[in-house]
C-alpha positions in Angstrom: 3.2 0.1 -21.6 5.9 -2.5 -20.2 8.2 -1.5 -17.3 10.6 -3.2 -15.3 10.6 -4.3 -11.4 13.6 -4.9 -10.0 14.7 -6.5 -6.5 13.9 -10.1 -5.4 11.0 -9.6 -3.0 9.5 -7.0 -5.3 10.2 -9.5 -8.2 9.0 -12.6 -6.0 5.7 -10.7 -5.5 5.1 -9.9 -8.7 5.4 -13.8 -9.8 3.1 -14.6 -6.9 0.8 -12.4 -7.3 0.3 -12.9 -11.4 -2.0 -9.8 -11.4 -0.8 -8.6 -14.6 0.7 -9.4 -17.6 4.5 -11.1 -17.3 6.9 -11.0 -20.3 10.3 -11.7 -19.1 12.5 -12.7 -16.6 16.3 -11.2 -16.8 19.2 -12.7 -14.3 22.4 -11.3 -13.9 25.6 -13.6 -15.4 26.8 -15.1 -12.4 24.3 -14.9 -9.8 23.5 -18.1 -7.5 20.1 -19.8 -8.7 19.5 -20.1 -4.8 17.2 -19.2 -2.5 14.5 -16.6 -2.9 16.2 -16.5 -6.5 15.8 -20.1 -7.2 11.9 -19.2 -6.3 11.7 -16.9 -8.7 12.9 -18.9 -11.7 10.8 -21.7 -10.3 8.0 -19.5 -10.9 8.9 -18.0 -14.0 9.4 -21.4 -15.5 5.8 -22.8 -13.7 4.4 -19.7 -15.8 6.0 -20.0 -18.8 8.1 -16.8 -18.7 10.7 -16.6 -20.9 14.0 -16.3 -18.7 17.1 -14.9 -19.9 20.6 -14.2 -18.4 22.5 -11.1 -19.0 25.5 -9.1 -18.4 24.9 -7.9 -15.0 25.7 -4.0 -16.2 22.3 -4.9 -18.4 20.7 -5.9 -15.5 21.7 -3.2 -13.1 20.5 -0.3 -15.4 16.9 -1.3 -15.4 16.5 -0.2 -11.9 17.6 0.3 -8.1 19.5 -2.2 -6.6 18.2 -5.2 -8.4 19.8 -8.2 -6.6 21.1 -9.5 -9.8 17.4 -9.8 -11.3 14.6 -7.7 -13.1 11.1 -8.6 -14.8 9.7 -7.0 -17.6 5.9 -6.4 -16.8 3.1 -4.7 -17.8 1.0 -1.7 -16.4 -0.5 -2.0 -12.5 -3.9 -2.9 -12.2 -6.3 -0.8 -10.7 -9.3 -1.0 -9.0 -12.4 0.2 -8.6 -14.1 1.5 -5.3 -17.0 -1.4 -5.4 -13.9 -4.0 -5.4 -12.5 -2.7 -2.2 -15.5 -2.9 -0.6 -16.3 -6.4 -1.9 -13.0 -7.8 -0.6 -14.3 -6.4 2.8 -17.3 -8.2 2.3 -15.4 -11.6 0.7 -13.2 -11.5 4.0 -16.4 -10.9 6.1 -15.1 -8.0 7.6 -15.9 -4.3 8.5 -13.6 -2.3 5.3 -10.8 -1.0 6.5 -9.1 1.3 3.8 -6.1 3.7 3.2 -7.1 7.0 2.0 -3.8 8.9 0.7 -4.4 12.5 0.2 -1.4 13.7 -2.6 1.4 11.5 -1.0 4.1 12.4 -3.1 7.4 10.6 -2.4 7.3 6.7 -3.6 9.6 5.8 -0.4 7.1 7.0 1.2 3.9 5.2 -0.3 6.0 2.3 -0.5 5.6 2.0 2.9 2.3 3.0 3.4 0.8 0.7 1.0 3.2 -2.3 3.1 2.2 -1.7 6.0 -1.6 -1.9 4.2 -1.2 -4.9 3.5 0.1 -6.0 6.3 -2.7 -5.3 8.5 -4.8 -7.1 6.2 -6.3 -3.5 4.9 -8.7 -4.0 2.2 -7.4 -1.6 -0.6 -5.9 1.8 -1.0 -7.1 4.5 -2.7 -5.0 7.5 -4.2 -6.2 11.0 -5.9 -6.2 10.8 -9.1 -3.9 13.2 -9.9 -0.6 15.2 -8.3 0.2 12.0 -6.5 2.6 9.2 -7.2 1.2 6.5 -8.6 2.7 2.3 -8.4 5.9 3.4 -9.9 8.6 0.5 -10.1 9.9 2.5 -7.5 7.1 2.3 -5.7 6.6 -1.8 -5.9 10.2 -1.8 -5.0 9.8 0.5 -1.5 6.6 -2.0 -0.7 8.6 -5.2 -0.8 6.3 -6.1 -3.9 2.8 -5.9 -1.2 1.6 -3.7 -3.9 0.9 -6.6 -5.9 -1.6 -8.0 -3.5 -3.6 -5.2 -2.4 -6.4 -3.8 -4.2 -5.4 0.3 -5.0 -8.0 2.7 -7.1 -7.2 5.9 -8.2 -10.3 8.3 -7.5 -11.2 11.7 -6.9 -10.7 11.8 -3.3 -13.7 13.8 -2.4 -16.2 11.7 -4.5 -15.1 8.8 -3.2 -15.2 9.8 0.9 -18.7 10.4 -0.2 -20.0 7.9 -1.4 -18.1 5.4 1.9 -20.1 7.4 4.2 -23.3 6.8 1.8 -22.2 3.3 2.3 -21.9 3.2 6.4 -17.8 3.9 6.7 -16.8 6.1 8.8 -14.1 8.8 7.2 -11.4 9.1 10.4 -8.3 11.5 9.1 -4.9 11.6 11.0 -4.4 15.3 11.9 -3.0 17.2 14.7 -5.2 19.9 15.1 -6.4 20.7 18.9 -10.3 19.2 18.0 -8.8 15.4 17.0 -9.0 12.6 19.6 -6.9 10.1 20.5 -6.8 6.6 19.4 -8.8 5.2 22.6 -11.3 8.0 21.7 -12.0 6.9 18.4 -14.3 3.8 17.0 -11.1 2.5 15.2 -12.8 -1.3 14.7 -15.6 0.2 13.0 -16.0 -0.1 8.9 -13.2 2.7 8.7 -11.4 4.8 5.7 -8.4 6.5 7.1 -6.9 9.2 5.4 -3.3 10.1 5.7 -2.2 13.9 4.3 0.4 15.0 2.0 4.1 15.0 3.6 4.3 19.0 3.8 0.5 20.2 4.1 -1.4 17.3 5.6 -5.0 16.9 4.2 -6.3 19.3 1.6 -9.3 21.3 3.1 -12.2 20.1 0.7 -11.3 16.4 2.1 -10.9 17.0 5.3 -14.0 18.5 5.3 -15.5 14.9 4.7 -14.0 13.7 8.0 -16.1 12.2 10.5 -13.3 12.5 12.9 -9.9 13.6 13.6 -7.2 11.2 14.7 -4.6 12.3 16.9 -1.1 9.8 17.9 -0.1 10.7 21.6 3.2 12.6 21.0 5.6 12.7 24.2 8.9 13.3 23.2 10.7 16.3 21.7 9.6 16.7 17.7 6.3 17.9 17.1 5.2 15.5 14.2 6.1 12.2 12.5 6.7 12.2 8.9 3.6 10.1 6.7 4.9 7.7 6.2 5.5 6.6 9.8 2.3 8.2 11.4 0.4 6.0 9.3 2.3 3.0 9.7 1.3 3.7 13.2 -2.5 4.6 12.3 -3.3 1.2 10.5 -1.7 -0.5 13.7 -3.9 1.2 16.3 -6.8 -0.2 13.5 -5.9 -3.9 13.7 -5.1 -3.8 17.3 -8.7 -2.2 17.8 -10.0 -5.2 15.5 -8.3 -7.8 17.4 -9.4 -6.5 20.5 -13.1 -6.3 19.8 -12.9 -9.9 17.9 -11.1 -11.6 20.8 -13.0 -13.0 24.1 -11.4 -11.3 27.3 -9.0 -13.5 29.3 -10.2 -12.4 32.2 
């Protein structure tokens, strides 16, 4: 299958990351070869992508707002659960994954997988069915960081298992009166945390698997954040724990 990512970041990404196959490169007539845009053909030319330029109607049909640019690619690669935990253990650091339980919107997951990858997570893992997968839509909401994180599509429940077979601890982000706040929480442990669905949280059978429940302090007037932002937040609290627990005291 060959689809097309549109969007210069996402396309940028893409070309950095050379995680799967490249077939072309398609500019808009009259857009400046400048800036992150002069990167990208730089790179398309360093790779040996073909690059053509089209009318700019051409262009703007293979996607959402594509900047004037689009690249043809082939299907995301997926991993495997013994990769994640590898790059935890190439980085020589306690794994720190995303668990997404039936995350259905790609703005959404877009964001998720982001701020994943931001926080230096080491990979992402999704159901393997009733959830949105890496869409083009989906590299395009992430900025293209879904290019350089490692994602695995896996029954959920199977694969909270066997992380707590191998010494991770399953934390999921809930606001039911038994969770704990952050503070409470070994949040710089090896961790997989587990964001739920946008309408009904965490199915039951995985949040049965949960070690603990994660509650964010809440002090203003709406009851709940949407997914994507609660987990944002979630992955945050995770780093800053790390940072804190790697870092001498000043005082």
């Amino acid at each position: 299958m060959r689809e097309w990512i549109t969007g210069r970041n996402p396309v940028y990404e893409v070309l950095r990351a050379r995680r799967r196959p490249i077939y072309r490169l398609r500019l808009a007539q009259g857009a400046e070869v400048k800036g992150r845009l002069a990167e990208i053909v730089r790179l398309a030319n360093a790779g040996g992508i073909p690059v053509e330029t089209t009318p700019r109607s051409q262009v703007d049909s293979l996607g959402e707002n594509p900047q004037g640019v689009a690249l043809q690619v082939g299907d995301y690669p997926y991993s495997d659960l013994p990769t994640l935990l590898a790059e935890a253990h190439r980085r020589s650091e306690p794994p720190l994954l995303l668990v997404l339980d039936l995350i259905q919107n790609p703005q959404n997951l877009g964001i998720l997988l982001r701020t994943a990858e931001a926080v230096g997570a080491h990979g992402v893992i999704l159901p393997l069915a009733r959830s949105v997968g890496v869409t083009p839509a989906v590299v395009h909401a992430s900025a293209g960081a879904s290019e350089h994180l490692r994602i695995a599509r896996l029954n959920l429940a199977q694969a909270l298992e066997r992380l707590k077979s191998s010494g991770v601890w399953v934390v999921g982000l809930d606001m039911a009166p038994e969770a704990q706040p952050p503070q409470a929480l070994p949040l710089d442990a090896p961790l997989a945390l587990v964001v739920g669905s946008e309408g009904e949280g965490m199915r039951p059978l995985v949040r049965r698997q949960c070690d603990f429940l994660l509650r964010l302090p809440m002090r203003g007037q709406v009851e709940s954040l949407n997914a994507a932002a609660a987990g944002s937040i979630a992955l945050y609290l995770c780093l800053l724990a790390r940072q804190a627990h790697s870092s001498p005291s000043p005082f």
